[in-house]
C-alpha positions as CSV (number, residue, x, y, z in Angstrom):
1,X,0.0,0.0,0.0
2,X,1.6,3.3,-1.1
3,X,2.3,5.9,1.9
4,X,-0.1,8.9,2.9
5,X,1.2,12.2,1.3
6,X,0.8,15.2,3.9
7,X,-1.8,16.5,1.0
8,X,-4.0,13.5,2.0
9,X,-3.5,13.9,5.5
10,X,-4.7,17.2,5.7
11,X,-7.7,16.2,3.4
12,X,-7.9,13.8,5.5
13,X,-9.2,16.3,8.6
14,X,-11.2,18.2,6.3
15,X,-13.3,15.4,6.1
16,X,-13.4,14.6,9.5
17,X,-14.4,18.2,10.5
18,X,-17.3,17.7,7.8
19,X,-18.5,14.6,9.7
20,X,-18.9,15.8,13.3
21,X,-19.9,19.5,12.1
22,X,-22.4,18.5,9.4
23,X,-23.3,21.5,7.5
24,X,-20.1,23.6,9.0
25,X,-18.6,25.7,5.9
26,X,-14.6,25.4,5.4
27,X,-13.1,28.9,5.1
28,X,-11.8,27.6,1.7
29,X,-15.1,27.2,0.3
30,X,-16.5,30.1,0.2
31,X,-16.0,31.6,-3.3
32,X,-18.0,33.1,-6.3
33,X,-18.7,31.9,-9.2
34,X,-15.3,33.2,-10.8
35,X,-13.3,32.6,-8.5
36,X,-14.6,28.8,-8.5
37,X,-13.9,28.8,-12.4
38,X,-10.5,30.2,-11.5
39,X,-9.9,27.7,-9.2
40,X,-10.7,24.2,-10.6
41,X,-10.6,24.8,-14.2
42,X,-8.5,22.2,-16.1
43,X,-7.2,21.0,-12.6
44,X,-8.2,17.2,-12.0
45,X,-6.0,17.0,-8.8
46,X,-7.8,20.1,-7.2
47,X,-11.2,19.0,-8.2
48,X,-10.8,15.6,-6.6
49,X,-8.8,17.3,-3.4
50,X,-12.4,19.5,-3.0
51,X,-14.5,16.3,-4.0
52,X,-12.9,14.1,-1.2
53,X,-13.2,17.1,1.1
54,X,-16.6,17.1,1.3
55,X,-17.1,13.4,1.5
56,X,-18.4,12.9,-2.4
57,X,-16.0,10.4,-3.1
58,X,-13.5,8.0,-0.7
59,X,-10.5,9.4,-0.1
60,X,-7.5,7.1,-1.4
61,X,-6.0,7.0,2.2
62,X,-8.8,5.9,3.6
63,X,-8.2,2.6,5.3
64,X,-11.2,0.5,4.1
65,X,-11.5,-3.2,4.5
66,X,-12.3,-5.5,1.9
67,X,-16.2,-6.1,2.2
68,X,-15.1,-9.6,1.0
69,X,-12.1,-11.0,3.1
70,X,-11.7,-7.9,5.2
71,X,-8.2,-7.1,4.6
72,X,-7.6,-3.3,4.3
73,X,-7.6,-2.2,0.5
74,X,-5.2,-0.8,-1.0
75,X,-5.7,2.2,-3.8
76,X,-4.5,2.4,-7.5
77,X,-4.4,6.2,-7.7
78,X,-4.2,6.4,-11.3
79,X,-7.6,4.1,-12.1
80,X,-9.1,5.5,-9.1
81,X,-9.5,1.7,-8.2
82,X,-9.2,0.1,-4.7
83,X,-7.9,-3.2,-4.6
84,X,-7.9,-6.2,-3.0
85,X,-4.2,-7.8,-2.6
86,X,-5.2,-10.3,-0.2
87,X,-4.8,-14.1,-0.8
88,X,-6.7,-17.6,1.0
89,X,-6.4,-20.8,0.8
90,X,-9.2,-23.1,-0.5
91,X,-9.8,-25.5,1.9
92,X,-10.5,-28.3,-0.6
93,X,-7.3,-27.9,-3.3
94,X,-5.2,-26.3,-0.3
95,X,-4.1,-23.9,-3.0
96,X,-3.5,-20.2,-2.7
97,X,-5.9,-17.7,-4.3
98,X,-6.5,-14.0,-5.1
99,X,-9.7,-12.3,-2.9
100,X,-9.3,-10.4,-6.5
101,X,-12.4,-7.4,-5.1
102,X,-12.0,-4.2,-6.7
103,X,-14.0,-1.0,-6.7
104,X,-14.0,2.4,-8.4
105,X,-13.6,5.5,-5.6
106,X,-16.3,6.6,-7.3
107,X,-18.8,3.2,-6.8
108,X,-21.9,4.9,-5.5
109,X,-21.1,8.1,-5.2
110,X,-22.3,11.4,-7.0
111,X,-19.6,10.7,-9.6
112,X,-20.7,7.2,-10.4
113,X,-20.7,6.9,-13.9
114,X,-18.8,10.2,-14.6
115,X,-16.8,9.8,-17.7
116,X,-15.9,12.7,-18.0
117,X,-13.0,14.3,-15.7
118,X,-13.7,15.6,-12.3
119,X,-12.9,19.7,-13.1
120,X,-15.5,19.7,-15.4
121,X,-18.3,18.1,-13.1
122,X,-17.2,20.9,-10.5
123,X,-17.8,23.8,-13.0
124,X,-20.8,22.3,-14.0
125,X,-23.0,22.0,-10.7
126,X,-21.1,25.9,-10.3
127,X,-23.0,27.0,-13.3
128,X,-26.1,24.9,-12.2
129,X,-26.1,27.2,-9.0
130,X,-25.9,30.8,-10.9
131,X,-28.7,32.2,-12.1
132,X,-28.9,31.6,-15.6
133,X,-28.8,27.9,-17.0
134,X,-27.3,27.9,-20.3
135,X,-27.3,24.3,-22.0
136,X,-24.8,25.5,-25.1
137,X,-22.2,27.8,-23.1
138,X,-21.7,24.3,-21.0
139,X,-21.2,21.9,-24.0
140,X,-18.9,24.5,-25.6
141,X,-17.0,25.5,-22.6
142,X,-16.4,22.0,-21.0
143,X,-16.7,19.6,-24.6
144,X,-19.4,17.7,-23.3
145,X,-22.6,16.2,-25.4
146,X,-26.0,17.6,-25.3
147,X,-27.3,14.5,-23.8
148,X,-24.6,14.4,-20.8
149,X,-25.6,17.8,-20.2
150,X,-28.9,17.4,-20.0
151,X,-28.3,13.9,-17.3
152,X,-26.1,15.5,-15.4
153,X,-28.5,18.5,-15.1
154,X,-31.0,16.2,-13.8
155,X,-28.7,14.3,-11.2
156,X,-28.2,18.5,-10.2
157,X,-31.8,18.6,-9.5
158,X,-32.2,15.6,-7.6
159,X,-29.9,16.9,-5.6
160,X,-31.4,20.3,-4.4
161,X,-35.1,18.2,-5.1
162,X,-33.9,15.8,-1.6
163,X,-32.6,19.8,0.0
164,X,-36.2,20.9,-0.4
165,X,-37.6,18.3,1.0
166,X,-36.0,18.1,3.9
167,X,-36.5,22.0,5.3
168,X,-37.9,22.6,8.3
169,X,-41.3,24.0,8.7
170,X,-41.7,28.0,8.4
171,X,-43.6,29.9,10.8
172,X,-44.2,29.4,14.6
173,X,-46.2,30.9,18.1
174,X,-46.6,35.0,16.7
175,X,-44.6,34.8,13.5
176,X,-45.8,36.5,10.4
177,X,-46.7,34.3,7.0
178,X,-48.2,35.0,3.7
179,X,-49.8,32.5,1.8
180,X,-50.6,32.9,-1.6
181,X,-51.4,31.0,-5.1
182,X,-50.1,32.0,-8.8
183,X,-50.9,30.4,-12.4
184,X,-47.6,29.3,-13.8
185,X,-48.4,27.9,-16.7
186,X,-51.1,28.8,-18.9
187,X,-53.6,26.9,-21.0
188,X,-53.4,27.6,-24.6
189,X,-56.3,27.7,-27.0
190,X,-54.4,28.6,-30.1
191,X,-52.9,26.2,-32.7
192,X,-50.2,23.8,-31.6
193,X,-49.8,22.0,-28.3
194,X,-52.0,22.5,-25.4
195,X,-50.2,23.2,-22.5
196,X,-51.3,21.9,-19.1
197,X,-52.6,24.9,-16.6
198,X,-50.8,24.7,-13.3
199,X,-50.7,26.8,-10.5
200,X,-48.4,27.3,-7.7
201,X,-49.1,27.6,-4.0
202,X,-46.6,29.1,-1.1
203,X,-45.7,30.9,1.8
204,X,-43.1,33.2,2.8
205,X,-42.6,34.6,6.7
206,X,-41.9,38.0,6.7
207,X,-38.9,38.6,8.9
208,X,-36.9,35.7,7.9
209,X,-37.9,35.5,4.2
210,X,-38.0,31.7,4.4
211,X,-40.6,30.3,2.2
212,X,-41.9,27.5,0.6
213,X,-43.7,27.1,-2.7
214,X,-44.9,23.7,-4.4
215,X,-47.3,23.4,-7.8
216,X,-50.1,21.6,-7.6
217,X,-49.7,19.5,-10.3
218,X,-50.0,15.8,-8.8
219,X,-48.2,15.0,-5.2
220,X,-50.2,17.4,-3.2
221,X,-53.3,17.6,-5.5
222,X,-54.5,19.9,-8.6
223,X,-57.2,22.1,-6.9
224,X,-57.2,25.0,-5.6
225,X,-59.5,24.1,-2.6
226,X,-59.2,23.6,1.4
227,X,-58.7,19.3,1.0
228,X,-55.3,20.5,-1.0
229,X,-54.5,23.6,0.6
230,X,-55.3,22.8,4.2
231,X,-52.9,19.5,4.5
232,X,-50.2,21.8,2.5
233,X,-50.4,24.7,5.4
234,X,-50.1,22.4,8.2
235,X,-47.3,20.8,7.0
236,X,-44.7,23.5,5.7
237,X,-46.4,26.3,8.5
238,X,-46.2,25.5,12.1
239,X,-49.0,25.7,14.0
240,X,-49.4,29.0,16.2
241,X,-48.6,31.3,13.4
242,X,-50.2,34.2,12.3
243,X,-51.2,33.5,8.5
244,X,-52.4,36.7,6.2
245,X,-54.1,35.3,2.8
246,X,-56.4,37.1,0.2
247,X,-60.0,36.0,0.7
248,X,-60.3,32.5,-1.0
249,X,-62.8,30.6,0.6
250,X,-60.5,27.2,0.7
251,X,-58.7,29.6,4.1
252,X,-62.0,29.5,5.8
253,X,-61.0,27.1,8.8
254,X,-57.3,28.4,9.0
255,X,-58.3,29.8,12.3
256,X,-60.0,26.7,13.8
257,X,-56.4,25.2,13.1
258,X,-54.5,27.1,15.5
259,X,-53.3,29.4,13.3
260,X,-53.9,33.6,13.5
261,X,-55.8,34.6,10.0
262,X,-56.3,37.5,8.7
263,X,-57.9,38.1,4.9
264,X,-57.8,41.3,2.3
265,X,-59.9,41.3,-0.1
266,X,-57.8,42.1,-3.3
267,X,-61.0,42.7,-5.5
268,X,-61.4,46.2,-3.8
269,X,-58.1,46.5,-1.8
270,X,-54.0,45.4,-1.7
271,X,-54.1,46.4,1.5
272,X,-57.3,46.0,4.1
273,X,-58.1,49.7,5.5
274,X,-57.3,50.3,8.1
275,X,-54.9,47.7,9.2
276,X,-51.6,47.9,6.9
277,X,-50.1,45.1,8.0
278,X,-52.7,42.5,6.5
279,X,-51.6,42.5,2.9
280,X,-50.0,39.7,0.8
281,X,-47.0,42.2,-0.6
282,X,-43.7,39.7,0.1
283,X,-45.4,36.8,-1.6
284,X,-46.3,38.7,-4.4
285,X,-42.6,39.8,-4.6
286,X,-42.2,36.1,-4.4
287,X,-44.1,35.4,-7.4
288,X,-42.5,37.7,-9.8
289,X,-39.4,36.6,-8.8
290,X,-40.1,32.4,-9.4
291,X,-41.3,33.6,-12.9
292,X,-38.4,35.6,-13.8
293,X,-36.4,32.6,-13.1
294,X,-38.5,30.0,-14.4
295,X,-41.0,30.8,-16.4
296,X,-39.3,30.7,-20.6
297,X,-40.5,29.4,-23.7
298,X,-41.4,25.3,-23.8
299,X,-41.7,25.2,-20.0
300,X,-42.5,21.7,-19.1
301,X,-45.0,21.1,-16.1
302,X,-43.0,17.8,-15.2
303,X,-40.0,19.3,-14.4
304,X,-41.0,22.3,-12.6
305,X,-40.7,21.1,-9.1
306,X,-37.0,20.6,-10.4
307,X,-36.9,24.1,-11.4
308,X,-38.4,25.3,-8.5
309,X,-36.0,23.6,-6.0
310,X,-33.0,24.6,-8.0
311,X,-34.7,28.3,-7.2
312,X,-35.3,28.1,-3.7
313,X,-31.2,26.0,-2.9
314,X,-29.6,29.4,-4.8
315,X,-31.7,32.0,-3.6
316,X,-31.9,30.7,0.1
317,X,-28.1,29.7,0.3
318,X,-25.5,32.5,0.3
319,X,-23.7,32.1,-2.8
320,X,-20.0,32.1,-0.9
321,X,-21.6,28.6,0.7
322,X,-23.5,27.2,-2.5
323,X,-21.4,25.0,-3.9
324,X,-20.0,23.5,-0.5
325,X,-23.5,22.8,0.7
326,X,-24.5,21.2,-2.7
327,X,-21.9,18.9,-2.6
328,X,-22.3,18.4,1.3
329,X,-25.8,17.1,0.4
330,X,-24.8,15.1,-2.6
331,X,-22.7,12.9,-0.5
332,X,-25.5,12.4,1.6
333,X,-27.8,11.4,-1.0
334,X,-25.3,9.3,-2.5
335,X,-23.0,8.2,-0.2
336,X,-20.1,6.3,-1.2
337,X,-20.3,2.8,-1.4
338,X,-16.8,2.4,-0.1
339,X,-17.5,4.8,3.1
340,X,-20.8,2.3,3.7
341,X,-18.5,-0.5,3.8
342,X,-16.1,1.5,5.7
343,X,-18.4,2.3,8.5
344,X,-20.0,-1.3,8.7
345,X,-17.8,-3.9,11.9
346,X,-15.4,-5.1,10.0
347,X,-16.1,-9.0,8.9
348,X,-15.4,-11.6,10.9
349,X,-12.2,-13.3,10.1
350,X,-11.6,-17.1,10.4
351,X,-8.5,-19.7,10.6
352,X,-6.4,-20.8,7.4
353,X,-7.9,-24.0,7.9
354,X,-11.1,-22.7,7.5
355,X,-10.3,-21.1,4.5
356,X,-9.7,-17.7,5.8
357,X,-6.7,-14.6,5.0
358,X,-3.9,-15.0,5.1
């Protein structure tokens, strides 16, 4: 097995850190989107350094055992490949033979199946996280094919998808929400294609600016009435808070709910007379802003909880932490396989005679 470089030790810690802290940002992550560019481009060793870092991939000095024989592996740095240099002895032939188990540092991971090299994946989930998606400037910038694009964008999504999904509630005893729905996607009656209507449905608490937003378009329901809204409420707004909505009848029972509700009518007003502070004004801002950044030409209703999640990970993350916390929660949605193993008790390890290691 070849000896630890100081480089690996230190990477080494980073990933410990990660482990016990979680979420905890390293100084060196936080960048811009430049400065990230600047950083990784055409530097494989770099890329994989930041990669390991964050617990994406196994490190190559990570002493794993062999989920086989449960010798420690040792690691073929230029295949990426652990190996297995272990032999046994067959307890019938009483002949000596390879455990022969091998496995890519990137079996399981985020990177699995990545054939392309590891600089180009990093500048690709960077331009992911900036506002404006371009499919063509990534082919032509990093030589990759439309179709690899396009995967990869979607492995992106699942990605901030399992972020969403795992916020906390907003709200709580006194704090202020706004609730709200918006048409996103319109009917047409004209000639060509007929696009399916779909509306969206959030919140947004005022202070904080945490929000939530989710189209009705199948999970939660299609209708714009208090059996899909009510169960939506109660489970991205704690209970106790104080809720202002237009006058839609499907927020009739809000206050039977232990929530605070106040209405405003927005037929005659934006803002009930007489008390200013029941208006729907910051998840209105919220509405231009989701169409500014997702509503384009050829939107597709079945990807817009994609879109919508990659909206929410980059505008509620500060972009110096975006791209550590991305790959923070990739390695928790993919963890690995080699880290699995290398957290499981290490197998249990018989006798030569029982055709064990040797």
């Amino acid at each position: 097995m070849r000896e630890i470089s100081s480089r690996e030790q230190s990477v080494g810690q980073v990933v410990s850190l990660l482990q016990t802290t979680d979420m905890a940002t390293c100084s060196s992550c936080e960048s811009n989107y430049f400065k990230i560019i600047a950083t990784f481009y055409g530097d494989n060793s770099r890329a994989l350094d930041y990669l390991i870092s964050h617990g994406v991939i196994s490190s190559g000095s990570s002493r794993i055992p062999c989920p086989k024989c449960g010798t420690f592996l040792s690691f073929h740095e230029q295949d990426h490949l652990f190996i297995c240099r272990s032999t046994f002895t067959v307890p019938k032939t009483k002949k000596r033979k390879n455990c022969g188990f091998s496995a890519s540092q990137y079996k399981g991971s985020f990177l699995s199946n990545c054939h392309f090299a590891p600089w180009k994946l990093v500048l690709l989930v960077n331009h992911y996280l900036s506002r404006h998606w371009d499919y063509k400037k990534i082919q032509d910038c990093l030589g990759l094919s439309p179709n690899t694009v396009c995967d990869w964008r979607s492995f992106c999504s699942e990605v901030t998808e399992q972020w969403f999904s795992n916020q906390d509630p907003i709200g709580g005893v006194g704090v202020e929400v706004e609730v709200d729905e918006t048409l996103i996607v319109r009917r047409k009656y004209e000639r060509g294609r007929v696009l399916k209507q779909v509306w969206l449905f959030g919140g947004i608490e005022r202070a904080s600016k945490r929000r939530f937003v989710v189209p009705l378009n199948g999970e939660y329901g299609v209708r714009r009435d208090a059996a899909t809204l009510i169960p939506i409420i109660q489970k991205f707004i704690r209970p106790g808070s104080i809720i202002y909505s237009d006058s839609w009848p499907a927020y009739r029972q809000l206050s039977e709910l232990g929530y605070g509700h106040d209405t405003v009518n927005h037929k005659k007003h934006f803002v009930k007379p007489g008390q200013p502070e029941v208006n729907t004004q910051e998840v209105e801002r919220l509405w231009r802003d989701i169409k500014e950044w997702v509503k384009r030409p050829k939107i597709r209703s079945i990807y817009l909880q994609q879109y919508l999640a990659r909206y929410l990970f980059v505008t509620a993350v500060p972009e110096p932490q975006q791209l550590h916390r991305f790959f923070i929660k990739a390695s928790k949605l993919y963890p690995p396989f080699l880290e699995v193993v290398r957290r499981q008790p290490e197998p249990e390890v018989f006798s030569e005679d029982e055709g064990a290691v040797a």
